[in-house]
N, C-alpha and C positions, 0 to 999 in steps of 0.2 A: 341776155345778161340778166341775171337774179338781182330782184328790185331790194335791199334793206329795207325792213320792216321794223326792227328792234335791234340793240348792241346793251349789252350788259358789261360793263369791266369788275372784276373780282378782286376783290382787296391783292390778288397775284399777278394782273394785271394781264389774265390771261380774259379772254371774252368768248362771249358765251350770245351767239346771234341769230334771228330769222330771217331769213330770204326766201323771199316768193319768185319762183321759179324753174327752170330745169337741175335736177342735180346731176345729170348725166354731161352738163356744161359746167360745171362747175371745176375751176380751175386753184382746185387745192390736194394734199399731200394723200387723201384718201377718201373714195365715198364710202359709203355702206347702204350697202342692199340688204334690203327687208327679205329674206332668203327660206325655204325653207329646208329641214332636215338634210333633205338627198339634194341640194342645190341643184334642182333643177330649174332653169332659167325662165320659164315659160310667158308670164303676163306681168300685170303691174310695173310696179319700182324694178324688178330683174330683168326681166322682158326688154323693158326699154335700153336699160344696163348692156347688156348683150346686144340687141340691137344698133346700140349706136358702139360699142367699145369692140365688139365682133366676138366670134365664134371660140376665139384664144382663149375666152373668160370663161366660156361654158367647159371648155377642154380642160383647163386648170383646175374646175370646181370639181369634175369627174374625179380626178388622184385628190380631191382633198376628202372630199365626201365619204360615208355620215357626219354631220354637224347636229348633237344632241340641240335640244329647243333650251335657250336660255346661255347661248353659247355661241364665238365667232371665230370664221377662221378668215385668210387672206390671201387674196391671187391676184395678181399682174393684171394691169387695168384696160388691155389694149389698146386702143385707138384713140381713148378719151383723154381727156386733156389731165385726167387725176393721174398716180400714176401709180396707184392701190385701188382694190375695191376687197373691202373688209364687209365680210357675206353673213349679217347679224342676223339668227333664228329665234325672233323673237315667237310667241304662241300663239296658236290658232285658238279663237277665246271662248271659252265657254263660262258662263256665269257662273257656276256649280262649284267651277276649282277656284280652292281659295289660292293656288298657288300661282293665277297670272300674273300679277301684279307684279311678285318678286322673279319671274322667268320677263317679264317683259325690263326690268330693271338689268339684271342679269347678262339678260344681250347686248344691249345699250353699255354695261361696264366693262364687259368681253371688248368690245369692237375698241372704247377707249384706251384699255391695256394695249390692244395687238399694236394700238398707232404709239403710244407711250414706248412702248420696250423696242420699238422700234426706230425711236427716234424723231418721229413724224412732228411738223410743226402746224399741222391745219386736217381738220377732218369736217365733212357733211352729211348729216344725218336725214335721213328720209321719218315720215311718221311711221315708226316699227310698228306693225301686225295691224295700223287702224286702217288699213283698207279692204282687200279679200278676208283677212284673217279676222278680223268683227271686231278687234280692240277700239271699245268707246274713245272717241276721241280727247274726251276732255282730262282723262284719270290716262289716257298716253302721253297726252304733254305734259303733265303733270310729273307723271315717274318720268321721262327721258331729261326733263330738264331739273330735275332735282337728282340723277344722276350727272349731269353734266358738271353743276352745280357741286356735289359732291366729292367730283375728283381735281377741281381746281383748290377744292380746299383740302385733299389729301395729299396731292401732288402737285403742291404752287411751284416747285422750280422745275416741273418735267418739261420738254421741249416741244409740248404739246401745248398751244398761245390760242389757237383758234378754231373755235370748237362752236360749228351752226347746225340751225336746222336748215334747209332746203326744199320747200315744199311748192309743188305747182300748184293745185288747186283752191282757190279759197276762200272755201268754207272750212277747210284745215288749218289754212294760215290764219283763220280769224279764230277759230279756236285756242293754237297756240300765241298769236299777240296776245287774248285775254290774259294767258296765264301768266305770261312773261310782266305782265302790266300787273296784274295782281300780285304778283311776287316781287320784283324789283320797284316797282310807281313808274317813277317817270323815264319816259323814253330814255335813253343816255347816247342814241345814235348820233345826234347830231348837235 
């Protein structure tokens, strides 16, 4: 079970949360996988995804595929307790392009639309691209939750309430509490 770390409430009353933990356990409306171009499933955040949701997710991603970088699409979750996994292609990072920043924001707004027009009331965010893909961790939590942050206040009545990260490791989660702490103050979890 993913431990709370932080809860934010937005003047919409929708929340914006960290949990340290598995997201491939996580028992809400949608995960997202940190995915790349040709979803192919192989290691990381995917790997496990497939791993635990089975082979149905990998079949699915096949008819969906290419997914341009900075862009997300959606497949039937299998076995896992979500019952979406929304296959976010955030960028493999290279310091040179000025344009990570807004392709890792972009994935992150992708994946909230797909849950939004859909209807979804809870999604789980993985750290987009900071692990094989090299996105500094501190300027990913950064854009992902100033994206999160951004669409409770473009869309306070959408049917999307519950909006977290999910992270196992934690030197990632201690990345993301700073920022949530710098950004909001005080805890509001509890």
């Amino acid at each position: 079970m993913a431990e709370l770390k932080y809860r934010y409430t937005a003047p919409s009353g929708q929340t914006i949360s960290l949990f340290q933990g598995d997201l491939t356990e996580e028992d809400v409306d949608a995960i997202v996988n940190a995915a790349n171009e040709r979803l192919q499933h192989g290691g990381g955040v995917a790997g496990a995804i497939v791993a635990r949701g089975g082979r149905v997710i990998q079949e699915e991603s096949n008819r969906v595929a290419p997914v341009p970088t900075g862009k997300a699409a959606i497949t039937g979750a299998g076995n896992l307790k979500a019952r979406w996994v929304i296959h976010a292609v955030g960028p493999v990072y290279r310091a040179d392009d000025p344009r990570m920043d807004e392709l890792l924001r972009s994935a992150a707004w992708s994946s909230l639309m797909l849950a939004h027009e859909r209807g979804l009331k809870s999604i789980a965010f993985p750290a987009i691209s900071s692990g094989i893909f090299g996105f500094p961790k501190k300027p990913c939590a950064a854009i992902l939750i100033s994206a999160a942050l951004d669409f409770t206040v473009q869309y306070p009545d959408s049917t999307l309430r519950d909006i977290r990260f999910t992270i196992i490791d934690s030197p990632t989660v201690d990345v993301f509490l700073q920022e949530f702490k710098e950004r909001f103050g005080v805890d509001q979890s509890g």
